[in-house]
N, C-alpha and C positions, 0 to 999 in steps of 0.2 A: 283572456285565455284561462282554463280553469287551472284549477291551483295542483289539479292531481297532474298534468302533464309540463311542468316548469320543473328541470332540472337543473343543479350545475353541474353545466360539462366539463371545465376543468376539475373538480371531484369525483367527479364519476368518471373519467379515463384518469385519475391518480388512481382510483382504485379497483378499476376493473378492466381499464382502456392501457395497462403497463407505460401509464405515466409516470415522474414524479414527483411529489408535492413540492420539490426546489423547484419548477417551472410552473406554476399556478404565477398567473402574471397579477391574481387580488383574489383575496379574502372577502367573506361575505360575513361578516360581524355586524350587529348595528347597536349595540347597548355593553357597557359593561361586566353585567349582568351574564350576558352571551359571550363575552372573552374570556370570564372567567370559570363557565361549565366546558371551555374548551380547553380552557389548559390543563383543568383538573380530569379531563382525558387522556390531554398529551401525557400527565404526569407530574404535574405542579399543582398544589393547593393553595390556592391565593388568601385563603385566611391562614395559611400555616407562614411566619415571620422569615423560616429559616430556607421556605422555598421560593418566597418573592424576595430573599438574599442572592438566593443560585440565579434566579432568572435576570436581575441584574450584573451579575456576576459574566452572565454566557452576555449579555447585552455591551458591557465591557469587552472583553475578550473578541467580539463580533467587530466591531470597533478600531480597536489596536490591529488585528488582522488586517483591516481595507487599508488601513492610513501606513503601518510598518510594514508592512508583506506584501501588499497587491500594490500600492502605490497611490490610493486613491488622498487627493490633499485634505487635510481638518476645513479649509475655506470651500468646499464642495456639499459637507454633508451639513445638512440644517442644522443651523446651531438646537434646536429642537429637541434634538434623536443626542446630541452631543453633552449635553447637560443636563440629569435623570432628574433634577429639584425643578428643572423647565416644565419638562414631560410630566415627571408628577407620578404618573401612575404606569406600571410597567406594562398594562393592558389597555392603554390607548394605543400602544406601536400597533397591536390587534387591528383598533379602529382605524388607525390613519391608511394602513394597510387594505385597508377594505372599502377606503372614501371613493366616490365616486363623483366629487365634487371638481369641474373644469379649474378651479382656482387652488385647486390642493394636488394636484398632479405630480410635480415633483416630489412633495411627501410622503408619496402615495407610494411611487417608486422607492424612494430611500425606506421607506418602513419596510417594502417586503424586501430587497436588499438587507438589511439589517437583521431580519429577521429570519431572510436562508443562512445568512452565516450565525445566527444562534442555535438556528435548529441543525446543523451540523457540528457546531461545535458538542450540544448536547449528546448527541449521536458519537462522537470520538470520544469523548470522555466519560463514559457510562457504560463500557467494557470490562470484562474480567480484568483486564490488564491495567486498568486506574485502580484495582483495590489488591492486586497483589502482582503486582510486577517485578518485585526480589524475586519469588519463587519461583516465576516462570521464566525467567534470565537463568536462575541457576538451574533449572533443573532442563533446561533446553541446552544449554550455550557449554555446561559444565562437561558432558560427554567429546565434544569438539575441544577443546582447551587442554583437555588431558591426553591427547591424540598428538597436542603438537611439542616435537622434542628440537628446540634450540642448541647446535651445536657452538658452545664460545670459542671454540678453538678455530674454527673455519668458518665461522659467522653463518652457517649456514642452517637452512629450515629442512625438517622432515615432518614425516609425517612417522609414526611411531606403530610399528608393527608389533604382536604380541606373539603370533604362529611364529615355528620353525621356518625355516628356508623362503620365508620371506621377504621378497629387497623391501628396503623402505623407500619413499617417492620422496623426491626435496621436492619443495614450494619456492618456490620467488614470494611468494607473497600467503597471509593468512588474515583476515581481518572481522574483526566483528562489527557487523552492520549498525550503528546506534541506531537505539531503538526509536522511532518516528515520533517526536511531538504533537501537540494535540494541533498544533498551528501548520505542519506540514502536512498530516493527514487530514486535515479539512480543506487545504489545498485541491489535494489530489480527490475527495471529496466532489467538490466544487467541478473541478475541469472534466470530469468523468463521468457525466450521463447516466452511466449505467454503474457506479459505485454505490455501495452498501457500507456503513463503517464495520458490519457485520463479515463483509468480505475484505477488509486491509488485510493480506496475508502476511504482506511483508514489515509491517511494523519492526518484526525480529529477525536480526540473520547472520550468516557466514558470508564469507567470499575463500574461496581458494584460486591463489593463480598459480600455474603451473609452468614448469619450462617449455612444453610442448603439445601438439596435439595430442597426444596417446596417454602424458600421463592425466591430462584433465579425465578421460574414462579409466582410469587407475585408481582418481579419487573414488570416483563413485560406486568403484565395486570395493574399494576398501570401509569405504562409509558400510555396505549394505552388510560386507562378510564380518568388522570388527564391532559390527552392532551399533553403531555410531547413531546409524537407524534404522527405523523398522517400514522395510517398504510397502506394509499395507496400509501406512498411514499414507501414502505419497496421495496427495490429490490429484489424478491423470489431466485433469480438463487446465490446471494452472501450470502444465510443463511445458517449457521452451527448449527446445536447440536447432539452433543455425551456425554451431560452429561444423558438426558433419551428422549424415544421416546415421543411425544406428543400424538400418539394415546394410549400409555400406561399408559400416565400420568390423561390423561381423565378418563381415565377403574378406575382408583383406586381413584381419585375424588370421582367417582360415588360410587362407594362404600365406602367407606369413609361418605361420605353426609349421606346415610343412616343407619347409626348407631347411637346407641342412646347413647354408651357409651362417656365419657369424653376422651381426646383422651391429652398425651402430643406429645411432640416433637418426641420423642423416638419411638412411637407407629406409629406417621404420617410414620418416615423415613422406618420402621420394613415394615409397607403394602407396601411401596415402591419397597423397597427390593427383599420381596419375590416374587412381580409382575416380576421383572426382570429376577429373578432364575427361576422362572418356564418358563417361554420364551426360556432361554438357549440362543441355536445357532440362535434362529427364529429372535431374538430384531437386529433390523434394524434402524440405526442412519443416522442424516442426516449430512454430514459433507463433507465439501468444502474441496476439496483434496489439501494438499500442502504439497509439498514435504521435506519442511522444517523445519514443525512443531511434535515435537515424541509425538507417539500414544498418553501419559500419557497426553499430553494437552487437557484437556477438558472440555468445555464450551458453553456457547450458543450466540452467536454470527450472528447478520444483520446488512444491511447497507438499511440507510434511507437517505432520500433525504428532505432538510429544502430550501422553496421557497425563495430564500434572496433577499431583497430589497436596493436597492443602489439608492441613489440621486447623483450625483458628484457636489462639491463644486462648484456654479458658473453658476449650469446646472437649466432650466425650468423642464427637463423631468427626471421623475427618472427610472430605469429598473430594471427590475427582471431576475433572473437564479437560476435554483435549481444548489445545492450543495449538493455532499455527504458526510457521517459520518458512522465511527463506532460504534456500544455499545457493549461491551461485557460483561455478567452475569456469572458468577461463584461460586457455595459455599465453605466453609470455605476449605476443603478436598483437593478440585482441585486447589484451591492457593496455597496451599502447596505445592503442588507437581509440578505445576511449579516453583516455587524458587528454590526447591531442587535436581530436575530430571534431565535430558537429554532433556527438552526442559526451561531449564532457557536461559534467554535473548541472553544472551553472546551465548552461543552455537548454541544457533539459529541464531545469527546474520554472528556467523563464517561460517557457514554451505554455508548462503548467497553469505560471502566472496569469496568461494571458487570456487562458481557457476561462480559469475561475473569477478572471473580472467579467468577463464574458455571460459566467452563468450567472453573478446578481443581476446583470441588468440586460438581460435577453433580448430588448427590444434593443438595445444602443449598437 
């Protein structure tokens, strides 16, 4: 066949077919020479010391992932791949990755295994947020923090109003999200097809839990009116809620407003309620599909974008990049029921697990 009509297809749909290179099932390398004009594309210079350090480094780290996180045993992966003075040189993984020799099969596998979890890992760690993550902790998280006012005398949480005639809303609950290790979000990485480390939104976040249905939408008009945030950052395509529709929650405001009776808590949640039952089948949620998470989770959940500003020690000029974050709102009901359901942490996290052993070895 002539040499102008031989492609490869898994390159050509990673790159134009909305493939991606973590499911390339082998590499076409055939000299070291050729591994190393490749990485010095990816982004490594293999005659620089301090970057065939890093790529051992991610080679480690890829490593520690299978054997502590995903569960894969050290008696599974070639001693080979497992001992870097074996291997020798950090751009055979390249070669063995690209063997196409019936007797080197399993190697061939664990190489490019090995090798989607470095090129992930490289990917989560070579973010904004690996070279200044103080600043964007405080200058995101510090707005939320100074909001919330601890009562000692009745143990209890508000949310801290600054307007006149204002009530302020208690919390059951206020928490900051920690922020996602490089080992969790290569996870999620991994189980996710369609993830970008460019798109982690939730790395950083809030949670507010609330006593009840009405004040979870309390939060988030006090969030927008005491500036907490700024809703043209909100990114529309990453919002969730399945705790109740918005144009439902309006209909029964409105009605609501005009009544003249004294209304408690019990009364608000009742017209709620029955707004819902009478909808039935027709009530239509908005809710960010993930496969991950069971039905019973639910919440109201965006991701917003905080302009951060950085000076670097030493520097004339300072610069700005937005940054994203989570908030997620839920009332007292739906906390519950994640703690105690088929979407508590652990199970969703396993769920993840199971995904991303999945995507090193696609065929298995």
């Amino acid at each position: 066949m002539p040499q102008r009509f031989l492609f490869d297809s898994s390159i050509l749909g990673s790159v134009v077919g909305g493939g991606s290179a973590i499911d390339i099932p082998k590499l076409n390398i055939q000299s070291l020479d050729e591994a190393s004009a490749f990485l010095l594309s990816y982004g490594f210079d293999t005659n620089q010391k301090n970057d065939v350090e890093k790529l051992w480094y991610y080679h480690r780290r890829a490593l520690v992932l299978m054997v502590e996180k995903l569960g894969f045993n050290d008696a599974d992966i070639p001693e080979l791949f497992l001992d870097p003075k074996k291997l020798g040189d950090i751009r055979q993984l390249l070669l063995y990755a690209s063997s196409s020799d019936p007797d080197q099969v399993n190697l061939q596998r664990w190489a490019c295994a090995i090798l989607r979890g470095i090129h992930v890992f490289v990917h989560a760690e070579n973010d904004l947020f690996s070279s200044f993550s103080e600043e964007i902790q405080s200058q995101i998280l510090t707005p939320f923090q100074d909001t919330i006012f601890h009562d000692g005398n009745t143990h209890r949480t508000f949310l801290r109003c600054n307007g006149e005639n204002q009530e302020s809303i208690e919390l059951l609950g206020f928490e900051v999200k920690p922020f996602k290790t490089s080992a969790s979000t290569v996870i999620k990485l991994l189980a996710k097809p369609d993830a970008l480390a460019m798109k982690i939104f939730d790395k950083l976040g809030v949670r507010f839990v609330t006593r009840n249905l009405f004040d979870t939408f309390q939060v988030v008009r006090f969030l927008v009116r005491e500036n907490v945030i700024s809703f043209p950052h909100i990114m529309p395509d990453q919002s969730s809620n399945n705790l109740y529709p918005v144009d439902l929650f309006m209909q029964v405001c409105t009605e609501l407003a005009q009544r003249l009776d004294t209304m408690d808590e019990k009364t608000i949640q009742a017209a709620f309620d029955q707004k819902l039952s009478e909808m039935g089948e027709n009530v239509k949620f908005l809710r960010k599909e993930n496969f991950f998470s069971g039905e019973d989770y639910k919440f109201i959940k965006f991701i917003s974008r905080k302009l951060i500003h950085i000076k670097p020690q030493g520097s004339k000029e300072a610069f700005s990049f937005f940054y994203p974050y989570e908030v997620q709102i839920m009332d007292q009901s739906a906390h519950e029921k994640i703690l105690s359901g088929p979407s508590e942490h652990e199970a969703y996290k396993e769920r993840q697990r199971v995904a991303a052993r999945k995507r090193l070895f696609p065929e298995s």
